[in-house]
Structures are given as C-alpha cells and as structure tokens.
C-alpha positions, 0 to 999 in steps of 0.5 A: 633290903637285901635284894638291893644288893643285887638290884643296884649292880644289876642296873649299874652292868646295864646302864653300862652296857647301855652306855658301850653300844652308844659309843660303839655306835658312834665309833662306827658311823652309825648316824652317818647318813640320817637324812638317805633313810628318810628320803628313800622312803618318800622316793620309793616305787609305790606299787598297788596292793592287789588281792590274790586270787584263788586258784580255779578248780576244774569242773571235773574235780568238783564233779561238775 
C-alpha cells in the first residue's frame, strides 16, 4: 500500500509532462501543415532498388 505513495505522484509528474508538450506543441505550430506531409510521400521520386554488385576480383589475386 505504501508503494502507492510513489506511484501516484509518479504518474500525476507524468501526465503533466504529457500535458506540457501537447501545449507546447500546439504553441509552436507543430500541426500547421498535416495535408504537405501527406502529399509528399504520394509525389516523391520513386527510384528502383537495384542490387549491389560484388566488387570483381582480379584473375591474378585468385591465382587464376
């Protein structure tokens, strides 16, 4: 029962914190632009993902 004496504060510190960066964020224009993010993922450059190649060894260092 004791531990409750912790555990209650504990969370209260962190809700408030919780709480503090939502207004934080909400000060500082965070949710400004929601739809630009979205709409740059569908126009972004796709580009083909190709395998690497392995670096050709010389017939003289395989002793070939």
């Amino acid at each position: 029962m004791n531990i409750l004496l912790l555990l209650i504060p504990i969370s209260l510190a962190m809700g408030a914190v919780g709480v503090a960066a939502f207004l934080w964020s909400l000060r500082t224009d965070q949710y400004q632009d929601l739809s630009g993010d979205a709409e740059r993922v569908l126009h972004a450059a796709d580009h083909p993902i190709t395998p690497r190649r392995r670096p050709t060894q010389n017939l003289q260092e395989s002793g070939q």
